[in-house]
C-alpha positions in Angstrom: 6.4 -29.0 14.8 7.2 -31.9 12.4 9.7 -30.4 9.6 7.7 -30.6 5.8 8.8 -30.6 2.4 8.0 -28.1 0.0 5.7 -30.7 -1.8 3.8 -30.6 1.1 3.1 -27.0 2.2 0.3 -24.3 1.1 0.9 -21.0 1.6 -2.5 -20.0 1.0 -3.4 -15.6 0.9 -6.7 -14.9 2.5 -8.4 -11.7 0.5 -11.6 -10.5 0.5 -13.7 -7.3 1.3 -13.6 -6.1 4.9 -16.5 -8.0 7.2 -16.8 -10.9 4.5 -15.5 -12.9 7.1 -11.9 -13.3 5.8 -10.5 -13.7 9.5 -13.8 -16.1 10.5 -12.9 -18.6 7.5 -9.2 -19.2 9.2 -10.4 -19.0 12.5 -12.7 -22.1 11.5 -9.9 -23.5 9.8 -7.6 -23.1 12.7 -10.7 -25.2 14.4 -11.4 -27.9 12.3 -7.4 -28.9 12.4 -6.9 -29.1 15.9 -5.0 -26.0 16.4 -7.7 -24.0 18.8 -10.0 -25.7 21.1 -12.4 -22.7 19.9 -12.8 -20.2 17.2 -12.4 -16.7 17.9 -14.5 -14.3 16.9 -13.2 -10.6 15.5 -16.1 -8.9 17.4 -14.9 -10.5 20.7 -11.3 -9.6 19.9 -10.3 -13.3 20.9 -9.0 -14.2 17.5 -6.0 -16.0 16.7 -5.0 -13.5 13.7 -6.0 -10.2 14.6 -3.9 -10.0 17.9 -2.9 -6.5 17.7 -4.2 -4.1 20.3 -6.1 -1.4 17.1 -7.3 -4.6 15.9 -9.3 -5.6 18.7 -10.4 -2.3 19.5 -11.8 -1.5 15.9 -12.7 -5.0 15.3 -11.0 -5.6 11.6 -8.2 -6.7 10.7 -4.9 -4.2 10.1 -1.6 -6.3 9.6 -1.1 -9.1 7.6 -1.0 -12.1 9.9 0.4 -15.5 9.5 -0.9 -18.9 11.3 -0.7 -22.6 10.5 -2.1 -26.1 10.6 -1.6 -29.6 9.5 -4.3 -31.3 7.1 -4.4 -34.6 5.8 -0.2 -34.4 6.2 0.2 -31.3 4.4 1.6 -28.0 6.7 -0.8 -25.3 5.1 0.0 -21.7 6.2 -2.6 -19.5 5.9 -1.8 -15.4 5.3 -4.6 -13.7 6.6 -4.8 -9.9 4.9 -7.0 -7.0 5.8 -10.1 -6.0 3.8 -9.9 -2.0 4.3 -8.2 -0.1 1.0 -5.9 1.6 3.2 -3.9 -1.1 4.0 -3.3 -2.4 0.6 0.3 -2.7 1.3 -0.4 -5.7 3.7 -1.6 -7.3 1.0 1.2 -6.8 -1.3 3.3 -8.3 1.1 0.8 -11.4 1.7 1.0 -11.9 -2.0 4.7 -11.4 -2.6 4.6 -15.2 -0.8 2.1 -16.7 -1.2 1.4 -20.1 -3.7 -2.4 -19.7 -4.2 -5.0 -17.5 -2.7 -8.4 -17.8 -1.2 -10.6 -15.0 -1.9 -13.8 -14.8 0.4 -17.5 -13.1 -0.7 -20.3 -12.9 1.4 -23.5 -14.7 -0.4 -25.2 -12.0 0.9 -23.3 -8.9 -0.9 -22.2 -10.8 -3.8 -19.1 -9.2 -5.8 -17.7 -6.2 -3.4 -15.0 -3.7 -4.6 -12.2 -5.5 -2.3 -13.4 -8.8 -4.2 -12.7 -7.3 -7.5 -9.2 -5.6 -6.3 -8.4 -9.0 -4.8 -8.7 -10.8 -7.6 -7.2 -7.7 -9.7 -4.1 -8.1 -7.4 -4.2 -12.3 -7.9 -4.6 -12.4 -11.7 -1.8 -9.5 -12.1 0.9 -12.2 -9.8 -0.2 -15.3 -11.7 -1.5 -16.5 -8.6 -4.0 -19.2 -8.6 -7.0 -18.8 -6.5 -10.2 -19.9 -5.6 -13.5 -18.4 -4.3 -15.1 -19.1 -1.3 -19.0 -17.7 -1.0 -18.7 -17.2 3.2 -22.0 -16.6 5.4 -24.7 -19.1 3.8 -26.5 -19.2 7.3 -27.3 -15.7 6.5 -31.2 -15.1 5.5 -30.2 -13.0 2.6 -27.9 -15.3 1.3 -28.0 -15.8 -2.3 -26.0 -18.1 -4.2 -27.0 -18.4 -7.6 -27.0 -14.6 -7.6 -24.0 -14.6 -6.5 -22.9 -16.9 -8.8 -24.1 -15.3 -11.7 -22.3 -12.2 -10.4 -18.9 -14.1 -10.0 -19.1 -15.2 -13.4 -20.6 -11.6 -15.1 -17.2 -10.4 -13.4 -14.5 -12.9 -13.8 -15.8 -15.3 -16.0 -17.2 -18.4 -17.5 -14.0 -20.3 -15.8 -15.5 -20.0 -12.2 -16.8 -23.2 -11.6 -18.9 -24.6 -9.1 -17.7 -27.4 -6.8 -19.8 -27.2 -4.0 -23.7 -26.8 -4.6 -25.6 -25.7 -1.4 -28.4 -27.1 -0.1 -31.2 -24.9 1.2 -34.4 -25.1 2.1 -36.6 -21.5 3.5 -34.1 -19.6 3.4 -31.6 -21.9 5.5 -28.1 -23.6 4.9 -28.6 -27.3 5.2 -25.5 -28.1 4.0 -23.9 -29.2 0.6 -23.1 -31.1 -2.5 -19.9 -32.9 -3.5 -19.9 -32.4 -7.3 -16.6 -33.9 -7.7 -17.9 -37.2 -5.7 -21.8 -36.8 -6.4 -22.5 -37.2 -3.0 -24.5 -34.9 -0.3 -24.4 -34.0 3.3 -26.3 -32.6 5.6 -26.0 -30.7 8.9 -27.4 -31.7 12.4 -28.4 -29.6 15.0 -24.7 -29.9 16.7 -23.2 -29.2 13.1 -22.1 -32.5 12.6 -22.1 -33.6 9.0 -23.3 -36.5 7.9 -23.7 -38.4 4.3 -27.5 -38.2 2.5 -29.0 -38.9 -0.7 -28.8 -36.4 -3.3 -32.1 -34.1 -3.1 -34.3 -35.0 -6.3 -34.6 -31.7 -6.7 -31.0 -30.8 -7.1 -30.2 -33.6 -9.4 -30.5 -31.6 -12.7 -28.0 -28.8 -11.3 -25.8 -31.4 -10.1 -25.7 -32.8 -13.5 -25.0 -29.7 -14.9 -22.4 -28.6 -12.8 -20.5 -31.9 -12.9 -20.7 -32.1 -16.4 -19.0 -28.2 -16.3 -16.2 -30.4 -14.2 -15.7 -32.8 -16.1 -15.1 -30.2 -19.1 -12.4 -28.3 -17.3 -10.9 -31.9 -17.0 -10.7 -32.5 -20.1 -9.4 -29.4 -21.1 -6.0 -30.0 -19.1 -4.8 -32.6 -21.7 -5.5 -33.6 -25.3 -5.5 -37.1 -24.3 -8.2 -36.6 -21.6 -10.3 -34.4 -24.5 -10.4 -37.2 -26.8 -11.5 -39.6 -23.8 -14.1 -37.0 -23.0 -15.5 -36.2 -26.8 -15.6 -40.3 -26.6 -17.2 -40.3 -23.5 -15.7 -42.4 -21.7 -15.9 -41.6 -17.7 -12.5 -40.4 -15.9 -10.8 -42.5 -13.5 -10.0 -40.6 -9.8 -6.7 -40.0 -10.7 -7.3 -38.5 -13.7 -10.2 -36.1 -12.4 -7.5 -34.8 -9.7 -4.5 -34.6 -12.2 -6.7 -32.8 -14.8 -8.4 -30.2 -11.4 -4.7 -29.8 -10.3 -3.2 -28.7 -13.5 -6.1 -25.9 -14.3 -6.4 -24.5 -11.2 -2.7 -24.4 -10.6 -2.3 -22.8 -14.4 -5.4 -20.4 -13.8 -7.3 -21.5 -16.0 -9.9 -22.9 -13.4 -11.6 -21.1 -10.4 -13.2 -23.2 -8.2 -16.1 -21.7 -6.0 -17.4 -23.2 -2.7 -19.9 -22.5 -0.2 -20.1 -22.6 3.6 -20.6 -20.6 6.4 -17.1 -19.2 8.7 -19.1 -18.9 11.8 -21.1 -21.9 11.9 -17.7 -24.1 10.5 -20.0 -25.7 7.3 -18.0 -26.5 4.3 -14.5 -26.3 5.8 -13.7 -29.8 5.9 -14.3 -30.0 2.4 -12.2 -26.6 1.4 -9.1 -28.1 3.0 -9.5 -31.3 1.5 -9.6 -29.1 -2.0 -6.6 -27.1 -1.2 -4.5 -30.2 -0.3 -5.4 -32.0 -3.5 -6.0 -29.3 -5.8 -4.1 -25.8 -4.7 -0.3 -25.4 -6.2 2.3 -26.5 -3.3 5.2 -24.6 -2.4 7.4 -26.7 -4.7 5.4 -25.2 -7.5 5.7 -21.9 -6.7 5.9 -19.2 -9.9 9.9 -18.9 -10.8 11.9 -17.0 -8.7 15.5 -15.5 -9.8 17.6 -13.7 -7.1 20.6 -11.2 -8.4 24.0 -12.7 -7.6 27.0 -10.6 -6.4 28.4 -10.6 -9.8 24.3 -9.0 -11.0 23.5 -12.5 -12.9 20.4 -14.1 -12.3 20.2 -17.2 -10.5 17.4 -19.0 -10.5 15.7 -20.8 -7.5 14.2 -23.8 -6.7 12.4 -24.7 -3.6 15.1 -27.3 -2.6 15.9 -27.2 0.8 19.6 -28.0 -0.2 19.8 -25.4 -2.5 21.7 -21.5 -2.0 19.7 -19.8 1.5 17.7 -17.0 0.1 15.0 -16.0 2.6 12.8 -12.9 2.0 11.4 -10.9 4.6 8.0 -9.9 4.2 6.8 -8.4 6.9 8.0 -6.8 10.0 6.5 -6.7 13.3 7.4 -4.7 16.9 6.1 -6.4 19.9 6.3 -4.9 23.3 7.8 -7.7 24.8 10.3 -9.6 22.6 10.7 -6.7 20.2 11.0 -6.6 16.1 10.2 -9.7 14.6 10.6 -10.7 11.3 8.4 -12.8 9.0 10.0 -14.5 6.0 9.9 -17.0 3.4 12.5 -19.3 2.4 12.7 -20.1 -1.6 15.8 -22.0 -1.3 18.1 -23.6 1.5 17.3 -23.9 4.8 18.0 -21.8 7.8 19.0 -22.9 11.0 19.2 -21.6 15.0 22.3 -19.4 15.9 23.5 -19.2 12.2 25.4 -16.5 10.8 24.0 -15.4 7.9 24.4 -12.4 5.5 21.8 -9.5 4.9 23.3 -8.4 1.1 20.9 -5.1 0.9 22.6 -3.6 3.9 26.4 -5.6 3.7 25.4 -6.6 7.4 26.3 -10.0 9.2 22.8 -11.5 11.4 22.7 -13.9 13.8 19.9 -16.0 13.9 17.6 -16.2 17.3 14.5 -16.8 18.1 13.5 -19.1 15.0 10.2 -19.8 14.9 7.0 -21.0 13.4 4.1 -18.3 13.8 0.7 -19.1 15.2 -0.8 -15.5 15.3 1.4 -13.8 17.8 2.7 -16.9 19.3 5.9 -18.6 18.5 7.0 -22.1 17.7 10.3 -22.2 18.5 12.5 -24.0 15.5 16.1 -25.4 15.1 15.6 -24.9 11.4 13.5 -24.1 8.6 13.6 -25.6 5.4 12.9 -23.8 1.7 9.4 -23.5 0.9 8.2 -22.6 4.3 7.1 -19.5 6.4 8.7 -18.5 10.0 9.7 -15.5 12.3 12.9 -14.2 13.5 13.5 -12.2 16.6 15.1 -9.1 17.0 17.5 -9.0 13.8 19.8 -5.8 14.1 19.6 -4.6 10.6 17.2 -6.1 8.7 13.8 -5.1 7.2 11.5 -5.6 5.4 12.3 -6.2 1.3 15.2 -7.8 2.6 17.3 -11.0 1.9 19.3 -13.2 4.0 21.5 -15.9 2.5 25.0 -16.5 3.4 28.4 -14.1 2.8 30.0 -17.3 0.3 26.9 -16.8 -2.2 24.9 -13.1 -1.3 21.5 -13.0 -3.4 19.2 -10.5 -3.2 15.6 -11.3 -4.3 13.2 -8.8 -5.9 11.8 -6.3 -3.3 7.9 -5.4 -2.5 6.5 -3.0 -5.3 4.2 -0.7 -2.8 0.7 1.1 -3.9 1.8 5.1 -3.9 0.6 6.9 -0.9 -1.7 9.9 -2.3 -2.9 11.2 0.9 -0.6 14.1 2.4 -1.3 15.4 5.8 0.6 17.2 8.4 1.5 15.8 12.3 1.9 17.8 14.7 2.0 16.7 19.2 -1.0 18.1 20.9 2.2 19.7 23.9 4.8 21.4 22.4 8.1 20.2 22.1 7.6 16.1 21.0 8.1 16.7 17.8 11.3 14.5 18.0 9.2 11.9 19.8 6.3 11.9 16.9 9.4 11.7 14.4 11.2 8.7 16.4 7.9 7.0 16.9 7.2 6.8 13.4 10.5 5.5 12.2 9.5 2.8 14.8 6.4 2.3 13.0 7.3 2.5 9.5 9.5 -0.5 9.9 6.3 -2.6 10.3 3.9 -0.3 8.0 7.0 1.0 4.7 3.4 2.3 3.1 3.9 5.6 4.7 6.5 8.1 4.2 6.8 11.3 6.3 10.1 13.7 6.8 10.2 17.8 7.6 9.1 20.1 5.1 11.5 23.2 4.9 9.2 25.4 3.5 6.1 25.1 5.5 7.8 24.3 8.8 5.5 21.2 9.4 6.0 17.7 9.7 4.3 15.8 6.9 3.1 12.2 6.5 1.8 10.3 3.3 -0.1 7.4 3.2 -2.8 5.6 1.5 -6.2 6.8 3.3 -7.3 8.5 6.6 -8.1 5.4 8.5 -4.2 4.4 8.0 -3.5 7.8 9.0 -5.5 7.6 12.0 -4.0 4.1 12.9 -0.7 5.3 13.3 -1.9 8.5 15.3 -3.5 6.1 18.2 -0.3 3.8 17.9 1.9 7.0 18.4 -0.3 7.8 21.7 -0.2 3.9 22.9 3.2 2.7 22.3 5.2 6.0 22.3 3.5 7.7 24.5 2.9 11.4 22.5 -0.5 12.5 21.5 -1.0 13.8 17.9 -3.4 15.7 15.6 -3.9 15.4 11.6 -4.3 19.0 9.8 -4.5 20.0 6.1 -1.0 20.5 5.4 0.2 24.4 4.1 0.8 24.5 0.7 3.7 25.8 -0.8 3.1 28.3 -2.5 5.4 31.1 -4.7 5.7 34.2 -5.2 6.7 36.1 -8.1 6.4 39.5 -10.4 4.6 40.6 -13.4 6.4 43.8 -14.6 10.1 45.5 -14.8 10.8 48.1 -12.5 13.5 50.2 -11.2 13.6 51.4 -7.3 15.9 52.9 -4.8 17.0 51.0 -1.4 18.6 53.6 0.9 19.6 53.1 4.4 20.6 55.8 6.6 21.5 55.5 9.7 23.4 58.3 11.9 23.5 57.8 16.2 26.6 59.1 17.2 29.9 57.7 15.8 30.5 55.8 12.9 27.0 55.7 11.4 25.2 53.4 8.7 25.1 54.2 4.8 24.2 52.1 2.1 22.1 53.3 -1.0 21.3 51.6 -4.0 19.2 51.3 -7.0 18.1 47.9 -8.7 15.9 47.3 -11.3 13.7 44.0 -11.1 12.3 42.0 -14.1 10.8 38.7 -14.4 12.2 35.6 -16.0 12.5 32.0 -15.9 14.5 31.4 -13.0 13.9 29.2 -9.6 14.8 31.7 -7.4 16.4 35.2 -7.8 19.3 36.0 -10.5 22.0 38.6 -9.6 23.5 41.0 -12.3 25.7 44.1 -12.0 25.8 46.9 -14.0 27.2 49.8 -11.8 29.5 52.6 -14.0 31.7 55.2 -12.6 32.2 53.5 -9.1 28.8 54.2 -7.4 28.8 51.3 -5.3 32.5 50.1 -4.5 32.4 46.3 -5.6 33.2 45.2 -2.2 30.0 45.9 -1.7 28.5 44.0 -4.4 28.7 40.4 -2.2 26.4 42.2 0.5 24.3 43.8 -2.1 23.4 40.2 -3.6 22.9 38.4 -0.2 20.9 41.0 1.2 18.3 40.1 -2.2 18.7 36.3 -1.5 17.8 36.5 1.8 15.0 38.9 0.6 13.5 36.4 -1.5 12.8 34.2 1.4 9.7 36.2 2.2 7.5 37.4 -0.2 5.2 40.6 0.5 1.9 39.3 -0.7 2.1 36.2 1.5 5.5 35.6 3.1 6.1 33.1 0.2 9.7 32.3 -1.3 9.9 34.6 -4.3 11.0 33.1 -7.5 11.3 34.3 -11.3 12.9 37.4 -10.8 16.7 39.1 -11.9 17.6 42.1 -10.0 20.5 44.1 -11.5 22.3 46.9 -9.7 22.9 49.9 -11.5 23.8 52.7 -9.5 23.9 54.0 -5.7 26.1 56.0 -3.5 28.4 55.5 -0.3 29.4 57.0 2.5 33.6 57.1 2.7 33.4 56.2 6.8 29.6 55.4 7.5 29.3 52.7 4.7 29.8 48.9 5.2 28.4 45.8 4.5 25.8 45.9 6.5 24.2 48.7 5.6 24.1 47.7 1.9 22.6 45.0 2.8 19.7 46.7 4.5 19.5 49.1 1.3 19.2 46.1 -0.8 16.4 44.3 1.4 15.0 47.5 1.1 15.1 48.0 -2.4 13.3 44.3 -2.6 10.2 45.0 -1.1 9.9 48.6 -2.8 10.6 47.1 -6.1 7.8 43.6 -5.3 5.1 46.3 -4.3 5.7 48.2 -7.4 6.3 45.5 -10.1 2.8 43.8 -9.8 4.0 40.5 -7.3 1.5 37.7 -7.7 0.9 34.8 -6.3 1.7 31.0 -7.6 0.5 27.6 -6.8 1.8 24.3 -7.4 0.0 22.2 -10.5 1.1 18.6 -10.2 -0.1 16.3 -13.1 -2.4 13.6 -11.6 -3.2 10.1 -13.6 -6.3 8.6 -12.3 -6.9 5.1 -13.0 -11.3 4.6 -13.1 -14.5 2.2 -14.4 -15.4 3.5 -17.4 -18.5 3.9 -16.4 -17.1 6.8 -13.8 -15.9 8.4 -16.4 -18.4 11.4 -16.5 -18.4 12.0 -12.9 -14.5 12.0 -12.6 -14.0 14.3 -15.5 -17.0 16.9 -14.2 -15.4 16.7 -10.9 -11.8 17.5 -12.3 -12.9 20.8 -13.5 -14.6 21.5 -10.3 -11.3 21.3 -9.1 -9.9 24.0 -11.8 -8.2 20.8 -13.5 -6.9 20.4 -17.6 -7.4 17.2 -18.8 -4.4 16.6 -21.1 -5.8 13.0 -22.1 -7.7 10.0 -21.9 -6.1 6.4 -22.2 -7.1 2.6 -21.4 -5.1 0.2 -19.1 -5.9 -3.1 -18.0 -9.6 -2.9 -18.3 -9.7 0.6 -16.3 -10.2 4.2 -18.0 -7.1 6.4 -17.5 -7.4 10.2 -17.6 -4.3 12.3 -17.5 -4.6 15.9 -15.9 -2.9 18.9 -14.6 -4.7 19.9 -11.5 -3.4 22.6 -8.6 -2.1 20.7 -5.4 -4.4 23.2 -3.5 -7.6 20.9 -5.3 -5.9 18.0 -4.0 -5.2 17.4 -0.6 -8.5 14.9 -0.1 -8.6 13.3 -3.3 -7.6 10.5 -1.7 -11.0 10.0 0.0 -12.8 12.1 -2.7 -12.4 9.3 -5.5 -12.7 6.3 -3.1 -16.3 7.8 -2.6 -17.1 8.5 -5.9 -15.8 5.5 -7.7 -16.7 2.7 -4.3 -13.4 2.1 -4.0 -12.5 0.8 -7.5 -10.1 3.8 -8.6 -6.9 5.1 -7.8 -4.3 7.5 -9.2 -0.3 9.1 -8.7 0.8 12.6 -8.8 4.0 14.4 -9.3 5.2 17.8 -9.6 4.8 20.1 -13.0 5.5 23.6 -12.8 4.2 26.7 -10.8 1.4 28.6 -12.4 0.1 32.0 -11.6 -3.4 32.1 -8.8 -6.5 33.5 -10.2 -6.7 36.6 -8.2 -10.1 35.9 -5.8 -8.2 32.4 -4.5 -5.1 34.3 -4.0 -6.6 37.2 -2.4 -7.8 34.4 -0.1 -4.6 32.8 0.4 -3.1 36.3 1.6 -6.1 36.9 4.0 -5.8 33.5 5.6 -1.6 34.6 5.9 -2.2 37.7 7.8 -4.5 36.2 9.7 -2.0 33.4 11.0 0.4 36.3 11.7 
């Protein structure tokens, strides 16, 4: 593929609720440029984008997906993302390099919850965008409700440069506002050049004249000509679109329909002479050796410094690894240097991307996205420059990963292969954390919702070969005591020979401790001091193992104070059996209760949810400790037991449609009320 210059490349982010038809609009696109002799449909599994084998089989899209085209002599590469919530991180890293974005509503549903995070995402990155309104051959479409929608939610600023035509119902086809001129459809889909409807004359007034103001509002000089009025030249209408849409000030909306390919022709021709180019891409700084700044330009001359966005395993050439290059240029069989790990790389396999094809490249210059093949160390957050001048370039700020469930394989024995499958896994997915907890004997995984979840669970069986399940993970709970007591621990053991004596007495109290604290206070030689070591380990080990539960015991200070030995039967092992016996005398006696976990939980919600999210946090035996507000959103702060917690994730995506979210870390350890901990030690005997 001809080489292009950054001036000349869009790296264009494709966002947009799940089914608006996100994948459709760059399968068109795709089309219309002469890259597929046929679009794909997402239903038919025959797209160019979603190529992986879960895409196909649940019809949406999962990974973030890169293809390109040529249009009008500009390389645009277009970053298709996935609609579903629980694959936000795909989008993070479609954003991290992208120039401008495309976000895509369907004229039938008007403003969705993944329209609203899209743009949330866009706005927060300075990222220009536009919006496309998708699926106008639908009978419900709608467009000035739509409209009026687009602008109740992101303002007066979204203006209309495409005005569709209809008639009963139907997509005709469309108005130029820019150019004043209207065309029609055929029954092939051909377009073709007509008068403007009298009936849409007024609306086209209007909505040029809302042009024309945005125009004029890019320079002082084009104001005055405009409060003159005296008519723009060409030039000056494209300089003056240019500069507000690139500054985000301006958010153009269009019209068309994906699957019947109406209203691409013109959408390209907008991003070509209106989107920001790669050459105009937000200011980047990498961190030099020395930790200075350096800032980067997308000369293709300049310092290499390509980012790694995304990482990808396929069966047959193995990990490949998308990137972007903000400065230099990369070439075939280079040696370059990875400065997050302090690793040498050897460039193979460079390559354009066309879905899961690859364009193999002798180089690639700055501004421009491509794969690499089956780098040793790299992934993804990383930078590759060169050893003479390392950079490193910011890493990929992930969403947290609320949900917490445990894995476990269906045949006993694979739990090595579940672990080594999902290290494979998280090199293309770093959303999802998971790891051995020591206390409950599971496996755990986080991530960001159940369908995630369940993603990696069918990968696990397909590529790895080891069938899993999902289950509520065990929570950790404590156990500790309410009272001071005193008991005795006496073991006696006689079977011919040397037999076993240890006796002594310990008195338990609470305090603040994690764990148990050790104190002696023996007169007159009771217990030999030798003895004390065993004494002390016997209690530690003790503590592993609560008696309500079989819970580690924490809070508590035993202190020896007397006993008695045995001059030939005594030894360390039998104190130590005394002293394990003195622990579960003295936790039945001194009132042992059981803890939970409280984890403080900030939850980020519409203000209009507010009533349902703060009746359903004491549902859930939660404090709210406060109520804040953060970029437009309500933010309460509470203290709520990790038992209340373990589907919140899926919980607040119902009750709020998606819109809120929230983190969680640990507090303290707080004492059960005593009907849920009665419950708690039923369901433990049980399991026994």
């Amino acid at each position: 593929m001809k080489k292009y210059s950054a001036e000349n490349i869009r790296n264009v982010a494709i966002l947009g609720h799940s089914g608006a038809g996100k994948t459709s609009f760059c399968e068109a696109v795709l089309y219309k440029s002469g890259v597929v002799d046929r679009p794909g449909k997402s239903n038919d599994g025959n797209t160019v984008l979603d190529f992986d084998d879960e895409e196909k089989k649940r019809h949406i899209s999962i990974n973030t997906s890169v293809a390109s085209c040529v249009w009008e002599d500009t390389k645009v590469n277009l970053i298709d993302t996935p609609g579903d919530f629980d694959f936000l991180g795909e989008v993070v890293q479609a954003l991290r390099v992208a120039d401008c974005g495309i976000v895509v509503l369907s004229a039938k549903d008007g403003v969705t919850v993944g329209a609203e995070k899209s743009v949330r995402f866009l706005q927060r990155q300075d990222i220009p965008f536009a919006i496309f309104v998708n699926k106008m051959d639908e009978a419900s479409a709608d467009f000035m409700k739509t409209m009026a929608d687009i602008r109740n939610h992101f303002g007066r600023d979204c203006t209309i440069m495409m005005i569709p035509i209809q008639e009963e119902n139907k997509y005709l086809g469309y108005i130029d506002v820019i150019n004043r001129k209207a065309y029609l459809y055929n029954e092939k889909g051909e377009r073709y050049e007509t008068a403007v409807p009298e009936n849409y004359q007024e609306d086209l007034d209007l909505q040029y004249n809302n042009l024309m103001e945005q125009v004029a509002e890019s320079d002082e000089e084009l104001m005055e000509k405009y409060f003159a009025e005296e008519p723009f030249t060409r030039e000056e209408i494209s300089r003056g679109l240019h500069d507000r849409i690139g500054g985000g000030y301006m958010i153009p909306v269009w019209t068309g329909s994906a699957l019947e390919l109406k209203g691409i022709r013109f959408m390209m021709n907008r991003i070509v002479d209106h989107m920001p180019s790669a050459a105009a891409h937000r200011a980047v700084n990498a961190v030099k050796k020395d930790g200075s700044a350096l800032s980067l330009s997308a000369d293709p001359k300049g310092p290499l410094a390509a980012f790694v966005f995304k990482t990808l395993a396929d069966p047959f050439v193995g990990k490949i690894s998308l990137f972007r290059i903000y400065s230099g240029t990369l070439s075939q069989n280079q040696t370059v240097w990875n400065a997050n790990r302090e690793k040498e790389e050897r460039i193979g396999g460079l390559s354009f991307v066309q879905g899961k094809n690859q364009l193999a490249q002798d180089s690639i210059e700055a501004g421009d996205i491509g794969a690499i093949t089956k780098l040793g160390f790299t992934m993804t957050g990383d930078t590759l420059s060169v050893k003479e001048q390392p950079l490193i370039l910011p890493r990929i700020v992930y969403p947290a990963a609320p949900l917490r469930m445990a894995i476990a394989p269906t045949a006993k024995g694979e739990e090595e292969k579940i672990a080594a499958g999902l290290a494979r896994l998280q090199e293309e997915d770093p959303t999802f954390s998971f790891g051995n907890d020591p206390e409950t004997k599971e496996m755990v995984i986080n991530g960001l919702g159940e369908l995630q979840l369940d993603v990696l669970r069918s990968k696990l069986k397909n590529k790895f070969k080891v069938d899993s399940v999902l289950k509520t993970p065990r929570i950790p709970y404590r156990e500790t005591i309410r009272k001071k007591v005193k008991v005795q621990g006496k073991h006696k053991k006689q079977s011919g020979g040397h037999g076993q004596y240890g006796d002594v007495w310990v008195e338990f109290e609470p305090c603040d401790a994690d764990g148990l604290v050790f104190e002696e206070k023996v007169f007159g030689g009771s217990v030999p001091r030798a003895y004390y070591p065993a004494v002390e380990k016997g209690l530690q080990e003790s503590v592993e193992s609560g008696v309500l539960a079989g819970y580690p015991v924490v809070g508590v200070k035993a202190i020896l104070v007397d006993g008695s030995y045995h001059d030939v039967d005594s030894s360390e092992l039998a104190f130590k059996i005394a002293a394990s016996l003195a622990f579960k005398a003295g936790m039945q006696q001194a009132g042992s209760v059981l803890m939970e976990p409280i984890y403080a939980v900030e939850i980020h919600v519409p203000e209009e949810e507010m009533g349902n999210i703060m009746s359903d946090i004491n549902k859930r035996r939660g404090r709210i400790q406060g109520i804040d507000s953060k970029s437009g959103m309500s933010v309460v702060n509470a203290e709520i037991p990790l038992s209340e917690m373990l589907r919140y994730a899926t919980d607040l995506r119902a009750m709020t449609q998606g819109r809120g979210w929230y983190d969680m870390s640990f507090v303290r350890y707080e004492e059960m009320l005593p009907q849920m901990a009665e419950r708690v030690i039923a369901d433990s005997k049980r399991e026994e």
